[in-house]
C-alpha positions in Angstrom: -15.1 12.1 -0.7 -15.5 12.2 -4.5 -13.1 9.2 -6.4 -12.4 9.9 -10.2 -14.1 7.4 -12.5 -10.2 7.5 -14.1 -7.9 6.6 -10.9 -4.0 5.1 -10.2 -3.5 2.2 -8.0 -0.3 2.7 -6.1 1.1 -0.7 -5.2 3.8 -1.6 -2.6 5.7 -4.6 -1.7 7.6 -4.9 1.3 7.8 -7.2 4.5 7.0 -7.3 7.7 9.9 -6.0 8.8 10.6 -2.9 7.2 10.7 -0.5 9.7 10.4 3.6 9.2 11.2 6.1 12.4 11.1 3.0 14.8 7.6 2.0 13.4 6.5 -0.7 10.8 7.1 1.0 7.7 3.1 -0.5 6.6 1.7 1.4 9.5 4.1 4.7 8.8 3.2 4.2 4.8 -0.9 4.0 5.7 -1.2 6.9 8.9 0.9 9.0 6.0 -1.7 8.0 3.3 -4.6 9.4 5.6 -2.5 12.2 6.8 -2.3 13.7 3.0 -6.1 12.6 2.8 -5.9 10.1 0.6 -8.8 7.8 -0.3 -7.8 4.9 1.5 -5.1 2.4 1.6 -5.8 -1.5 2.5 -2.8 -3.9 3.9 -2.9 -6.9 2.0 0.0 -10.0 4.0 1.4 -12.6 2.2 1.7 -16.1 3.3 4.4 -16.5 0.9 6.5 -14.7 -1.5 10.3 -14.1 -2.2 12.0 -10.6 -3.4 15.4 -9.0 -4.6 17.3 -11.7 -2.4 15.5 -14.6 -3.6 15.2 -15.6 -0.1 12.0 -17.3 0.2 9.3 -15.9 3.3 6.6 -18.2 4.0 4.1 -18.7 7.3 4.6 -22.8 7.0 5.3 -24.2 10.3 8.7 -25.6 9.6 10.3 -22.6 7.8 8.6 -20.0 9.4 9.5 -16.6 8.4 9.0 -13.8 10.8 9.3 -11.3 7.9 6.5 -12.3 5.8 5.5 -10.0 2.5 3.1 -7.3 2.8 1.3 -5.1 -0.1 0.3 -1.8 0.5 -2.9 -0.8 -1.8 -3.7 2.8 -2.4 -6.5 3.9 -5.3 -6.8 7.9 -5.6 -6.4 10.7 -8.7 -3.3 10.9 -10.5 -2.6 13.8 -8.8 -3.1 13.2 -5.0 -1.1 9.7 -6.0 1.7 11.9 -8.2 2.0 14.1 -4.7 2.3 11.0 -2.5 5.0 9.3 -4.2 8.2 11.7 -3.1 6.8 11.0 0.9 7.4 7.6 0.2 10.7 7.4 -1.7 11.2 9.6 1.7 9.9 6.1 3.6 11.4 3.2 2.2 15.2 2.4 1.6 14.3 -0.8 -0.5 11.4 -2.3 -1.8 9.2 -2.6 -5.3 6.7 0.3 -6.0 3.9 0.0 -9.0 1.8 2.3 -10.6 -1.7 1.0 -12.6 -4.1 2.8 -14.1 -7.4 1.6 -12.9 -10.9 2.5 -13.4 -12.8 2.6 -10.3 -16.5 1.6 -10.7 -17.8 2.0 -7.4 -16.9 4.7 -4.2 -18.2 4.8 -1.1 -22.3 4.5 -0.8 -24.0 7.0 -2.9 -27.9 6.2 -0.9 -26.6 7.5 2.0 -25.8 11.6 0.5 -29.4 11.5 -0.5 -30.9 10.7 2.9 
């Protein structure tokens, strides 16, 4: 798979228990990502963090939180991104979605097409 040298980084927050169709909504919001065939998508959790509630989530022993925060990484074109991002209002009832600009520098391992 080709990545542009010009790319967007889709970035979501949401917790661990966010749920979509009876499934995680991280799991639903990555099998979708590789459904539409998109780059990739990495699951980054949180040992701490606090959203719209201000309610804080932490994985300390004496206030453990069994809904700790998650992020949701996803680099790809504009335009596979652009397409993506009605399935996921689709997805999530609440949450906070960003958009980035990145330039990607490195994709996959160009030594092996030449072998």
């Amino acid at each position: 798979m080709q990545m542009p040298k010009q790319a967007l980084l889709l970035r979501i927050f949401t917790g661990e228990n966010d749920r979509f169709d009876g499934h995680p909504l991280y799991e639903a919001v990555v099998r979708k990502a590789r459904e539409m065939h998109l780059a990739g998508a990495t699951v980054l959790r949180g040992p701490m963090g606090f959203g719209k509630s201000s309610l804080i989530h932490t994985d300390r022993i004496l206030r453990l939180s069994m809904d700790l925060p998650l992020v949701i990484e996803i680099v790809d074109s504009e335009e596979k991104i652009n397409a993506f991002l009605p399935v996921l209002d689709g997805m999530m009832d609440s949450g906070l979605v960003t958009l980035e600009k990145v330039q990607v520098l490195q994709y996959g391992n160009d030594k092996a097409a030449d072998a």
